[in-house]
N, C-alpha and C positions, 0 to 999 in steps of 0.2 A: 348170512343175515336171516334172522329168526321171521317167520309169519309176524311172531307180534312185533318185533321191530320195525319191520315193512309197514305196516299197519298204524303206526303213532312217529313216523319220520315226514318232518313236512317235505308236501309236494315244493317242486322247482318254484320259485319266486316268490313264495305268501311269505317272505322276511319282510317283502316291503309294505312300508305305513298308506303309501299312496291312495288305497282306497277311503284310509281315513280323511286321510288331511285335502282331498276332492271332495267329501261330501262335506266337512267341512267350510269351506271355499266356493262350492257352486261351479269349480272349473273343471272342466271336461276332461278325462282319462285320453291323452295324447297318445303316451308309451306306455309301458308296461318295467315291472321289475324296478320301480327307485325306492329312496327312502330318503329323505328333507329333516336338514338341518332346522334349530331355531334362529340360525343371524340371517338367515338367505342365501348362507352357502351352503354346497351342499355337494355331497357322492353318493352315488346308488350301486345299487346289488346286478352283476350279471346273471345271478343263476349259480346253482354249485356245479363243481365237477364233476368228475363223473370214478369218483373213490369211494369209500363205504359210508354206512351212517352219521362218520363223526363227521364229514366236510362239513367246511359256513362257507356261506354266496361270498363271493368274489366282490370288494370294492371297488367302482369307477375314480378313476384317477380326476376326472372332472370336477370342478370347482366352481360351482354359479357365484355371482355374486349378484344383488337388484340393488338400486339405489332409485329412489328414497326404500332406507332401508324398512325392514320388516316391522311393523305396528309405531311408526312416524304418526303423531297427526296432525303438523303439524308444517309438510313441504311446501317447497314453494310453487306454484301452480302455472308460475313462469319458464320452471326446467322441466325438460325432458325426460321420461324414465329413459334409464341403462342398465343393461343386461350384458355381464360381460362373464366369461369363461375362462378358466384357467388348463392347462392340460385337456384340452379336448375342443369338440366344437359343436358350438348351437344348434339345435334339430330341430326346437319351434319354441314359441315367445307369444304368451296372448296374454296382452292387458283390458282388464275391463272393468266399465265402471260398475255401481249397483244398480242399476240398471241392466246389465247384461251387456251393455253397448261398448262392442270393440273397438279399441286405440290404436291407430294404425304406426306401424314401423317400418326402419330397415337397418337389414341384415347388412353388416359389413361382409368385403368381400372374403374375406379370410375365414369367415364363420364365427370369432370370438368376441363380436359381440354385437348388442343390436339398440337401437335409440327409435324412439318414438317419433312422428313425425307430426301427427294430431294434433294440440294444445289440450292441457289437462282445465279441467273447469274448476275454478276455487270451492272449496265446502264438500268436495265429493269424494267418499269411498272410491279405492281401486284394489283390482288384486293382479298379482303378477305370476304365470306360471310358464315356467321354462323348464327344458329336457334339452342336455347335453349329452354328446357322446365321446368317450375318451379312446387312444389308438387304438386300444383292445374291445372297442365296439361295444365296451361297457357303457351302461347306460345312470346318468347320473338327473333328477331335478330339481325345483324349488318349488315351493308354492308360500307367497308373501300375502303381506294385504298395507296399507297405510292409505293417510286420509292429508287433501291437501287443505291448506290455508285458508280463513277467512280474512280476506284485505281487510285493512283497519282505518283506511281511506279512501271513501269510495264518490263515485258522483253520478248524477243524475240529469235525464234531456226530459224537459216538461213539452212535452206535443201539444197542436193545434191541427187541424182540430178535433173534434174527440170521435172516437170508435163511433162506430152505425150511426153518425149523424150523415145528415146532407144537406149540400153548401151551394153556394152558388158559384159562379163558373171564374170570380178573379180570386178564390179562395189558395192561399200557397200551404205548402207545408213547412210551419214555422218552429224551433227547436231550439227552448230556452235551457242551459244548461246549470245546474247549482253552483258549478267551479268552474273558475277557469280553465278553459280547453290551450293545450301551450302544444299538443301532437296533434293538428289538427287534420293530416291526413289520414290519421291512423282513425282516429275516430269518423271521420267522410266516408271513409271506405266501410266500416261499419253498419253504415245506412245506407237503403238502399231506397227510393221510391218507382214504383212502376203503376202503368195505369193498362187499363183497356178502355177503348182501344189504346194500341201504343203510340207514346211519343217520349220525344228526348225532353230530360228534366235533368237537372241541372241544380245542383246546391253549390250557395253563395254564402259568404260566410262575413254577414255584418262587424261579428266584434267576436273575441275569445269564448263568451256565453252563448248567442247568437247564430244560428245555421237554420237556412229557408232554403227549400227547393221549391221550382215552377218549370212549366215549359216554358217555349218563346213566347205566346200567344196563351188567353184566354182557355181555360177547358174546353172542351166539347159539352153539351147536356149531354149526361146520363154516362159521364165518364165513371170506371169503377176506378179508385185510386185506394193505395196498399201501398204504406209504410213499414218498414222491415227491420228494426233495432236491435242489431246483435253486438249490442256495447260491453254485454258479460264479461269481464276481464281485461277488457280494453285499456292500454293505460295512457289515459287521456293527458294527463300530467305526470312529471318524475312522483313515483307512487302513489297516484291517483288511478283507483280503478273503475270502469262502468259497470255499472249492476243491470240492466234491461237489458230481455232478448223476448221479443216479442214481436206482435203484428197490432198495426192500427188499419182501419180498413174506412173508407167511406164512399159518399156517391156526389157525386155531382147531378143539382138538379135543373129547372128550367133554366135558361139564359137570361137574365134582365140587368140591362145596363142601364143607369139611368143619368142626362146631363142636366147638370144644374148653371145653366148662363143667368151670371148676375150682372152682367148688363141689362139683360130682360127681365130681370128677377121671376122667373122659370124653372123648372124641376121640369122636364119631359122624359116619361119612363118607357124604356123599349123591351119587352117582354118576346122573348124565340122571333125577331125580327120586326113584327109592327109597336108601334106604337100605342100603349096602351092606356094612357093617362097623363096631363099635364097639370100642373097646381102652380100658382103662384108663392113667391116664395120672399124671405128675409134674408139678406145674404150680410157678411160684414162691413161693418163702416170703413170709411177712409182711416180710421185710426185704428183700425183692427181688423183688416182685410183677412178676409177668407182664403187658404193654401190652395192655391191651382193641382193639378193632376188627376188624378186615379186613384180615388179614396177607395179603401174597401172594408164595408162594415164589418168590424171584430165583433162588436158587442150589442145586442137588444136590452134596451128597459122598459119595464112599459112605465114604471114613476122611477125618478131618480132624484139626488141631489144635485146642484152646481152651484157653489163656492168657487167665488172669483180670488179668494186667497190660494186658492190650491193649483192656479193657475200662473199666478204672479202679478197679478190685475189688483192687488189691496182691496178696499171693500168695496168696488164696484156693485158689484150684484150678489147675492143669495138666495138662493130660491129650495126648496123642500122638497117638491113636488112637478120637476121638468114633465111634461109627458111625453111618452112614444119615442121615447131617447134612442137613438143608434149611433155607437163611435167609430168614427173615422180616423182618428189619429190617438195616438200613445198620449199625446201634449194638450187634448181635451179638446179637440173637435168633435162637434157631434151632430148630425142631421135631426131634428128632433120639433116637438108640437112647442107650440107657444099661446096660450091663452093670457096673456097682459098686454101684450102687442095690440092697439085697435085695427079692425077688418082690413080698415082703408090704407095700411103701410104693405098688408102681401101682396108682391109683383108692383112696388113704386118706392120700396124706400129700403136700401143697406143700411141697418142701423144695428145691427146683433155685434154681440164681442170676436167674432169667427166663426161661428157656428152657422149654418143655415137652417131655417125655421120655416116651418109649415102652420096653418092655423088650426086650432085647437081647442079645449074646453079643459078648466081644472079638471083635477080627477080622472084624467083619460078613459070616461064614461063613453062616451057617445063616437061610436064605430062611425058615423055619417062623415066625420072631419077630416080632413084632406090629410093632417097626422096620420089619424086613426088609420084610414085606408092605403098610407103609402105604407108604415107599418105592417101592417096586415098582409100587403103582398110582398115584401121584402123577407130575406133571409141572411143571415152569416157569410160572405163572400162574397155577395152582392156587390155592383161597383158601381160607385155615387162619382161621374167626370165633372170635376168643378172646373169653368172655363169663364174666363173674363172678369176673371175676380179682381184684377189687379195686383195680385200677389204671385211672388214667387213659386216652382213646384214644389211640391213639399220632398222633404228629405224620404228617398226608399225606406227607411230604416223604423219613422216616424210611425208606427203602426205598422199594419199588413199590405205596405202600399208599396214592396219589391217592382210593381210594374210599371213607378218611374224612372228604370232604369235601363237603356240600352244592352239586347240582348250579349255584343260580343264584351261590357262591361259586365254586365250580369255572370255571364262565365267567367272572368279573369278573377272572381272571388271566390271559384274551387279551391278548391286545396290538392284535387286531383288531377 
């Protein structure tokens, strides 16, 4: 062999594409000496002999194959990638998304072939790149890429309550769903709530839509609580997938419980253990007694509406202008001001449709009113105990008022 023939005879391995089809890919140079088919199968070059200038590199007998096959965009995000080899055996396997972020696997024992163990996440690029070796220590890879599925039915958990707010201490975490939930463990385990300090919390699951979690007892003040939604891909119902993977965070703040006995017609409100204010109060008539239990305010107004049609009462009452509203129940309980009631009925006379009423001024102008001021110091979560109403407890479910229900009933509505 001639100088100049030495000189324009490629060096041992530069047959192979591989440094193309890596920079292409972003996937890191494993082995050395392959060359990749376009289906994801594929044989590589060992290097040539050791004959004169006319030798070509030796082809690996190995056979990759990936499935979902090479530029898919369309897989299901429910299977598993596989990696399987023909005449030879697997040497390494790395799936990743665009992100960069690796897919974990394993290696069957045989070496031919290899299955993910991760869950792939719908809508997202992957790429797959695998290096086989064949008896003759030939080296063979692949480098693919495909993109999975966007579900075409999807569903949603609307939370309570919201990011960086803060509540008061009978506040649960409540978790209304767009569709019906029919896999309801699959989705429980999904979520997760934890607090500091810690304690045991527990989701209960009122109805198919419907999932609250709480502890046994009341928060602590100044509990941090952090809910945890990783419903992404979850399949809540037969092809119903979750789209949320997120965090909701809040704070629990001062303690104030407050009892309202309508036999005394009383409101006495307990703020971090004393007592901090009492008002006289309008509780329900004998024909529309007020719900006994553990209300706890979802909702503040400071003017609202209350239509007696929207209750089931026919044209009882209408009014434009409620002041200093806070709801206690789903079914239109509300603790709230009252300026058409005369002075001399608060703390002597049940006469409201269920509601308990404080006294008031149209326009909820004037901060001085027993309204205004219990308003004022109340917050979302807050827990209004109506006792001696004459009425039955109200239903857990009837609002955010899960804490009329016994703890080891409370658990037996897991799904875990």
């Amino acid at each position: 062999m001639t100088a100049s023939e030495k000189q324009h005879r490629p060096a041992q391995g530069q047959w192979s594409r591989r440094g193309v089809l890596t920079g292409l890919l972003g996937a890191p140079v494993l082995l050395v000496a392959a060359c990749s088919g376009s289906s994801g199968s594929s044989g590589g070059s060992g290097g040539a002999s050791g004959g004169g200038g006319g030798d070509t590199p030796k082809t690996s007998a190995a056979k990759i194959t990936v499935s979902p096959a090479d530029g898919v965009t369309d897989a299901a995000f429910t299977d598993p990638v596989k990696v399987t080899v023909t005449d030879g055996k697997l040497g390494s396997v790395k799936v990743t998304d665009a992100a960069g972020k690796a897919i974990a696997g394993q290696l069957a024992a045989d070496g031919t072939s290899w299955t993910s163990t991760d869950p792939l996440v719908s809508g997202t690029k992957y790429t797959v790149a695998a290096v086989a070796t064949d008896g003759k220590k030939l080296e063979a890879d692949s480098n693919t890429a495909f993109a999975t599925a966007t579900p075409a039915n999807t569903f949603v958990g609307y939370f309570t309550p919201e990011n960086g707010s803060t509540v008061g201490v009978g506040m649960p975490v409540s978790i209304n769903f767009n569709k019906p939930v029919t896999d309801k463990k699959a989705v429980q385990q999904a979520i997760t709530v934890v607090a500091e300090p810690g304690v045991e919390i527990v989701g209960h699951w009122f109805s198919s839509t419907r999932l609250d979690f709480r502890p046994e007892q009341y928060w602590a003040k100044g509990t941090k609580v952090t809910l945890k939604l990783r419903l992404k891909d979850v399949e809540g119902a037969k092809g119903v997938y979750g789209t949320q993977s997120k965090d909701v965070s809040f704070t629990v703040g001062r303690s104030q419980v407050s009892v309202a006995d309508l036999s005394a017609d009383t409101l006495t409100v307990t703020t971090d253990g004393k007592v901090t204010a009492t008002y006289p109060v309008i509780g329900g008539a004998p024909e529309h007694k007020t719900w006994a239990g553990k209300l706890v305010i979802a909702e503040q107004y400071l003017q609202t509406k209350m239509d007696s049609q929207t209750v089931g009462l026919g044209d009882e009452y209408n009014i434009p202008d409620v002041p200093h509203a806070q709801r206690l129940t789903s079914s239109g309980t509300f603790i709230h001001g009252n300026y058409w009631s005369p002075a001399s009925a608060f703390g002597s006379a049940n006469t409201s449709h269920g509601c308990i009423a404080l006294r008031d001024v149209k326009g909820a102008g004037d901060p001085g009113t027993n309204a205004a001021k219990f308003y004022a110091s109340s917050m979302t979560g807050d827990v209004v105990e109506v006792v001696n109403s004459g009425d039955k407890t109200v239903d857990p479910s009837n609002g955010l008022n899960g804490w009329n229900m016994g703890w080891a009933d409370w658990k037996a509505g897991s799904a875990l």
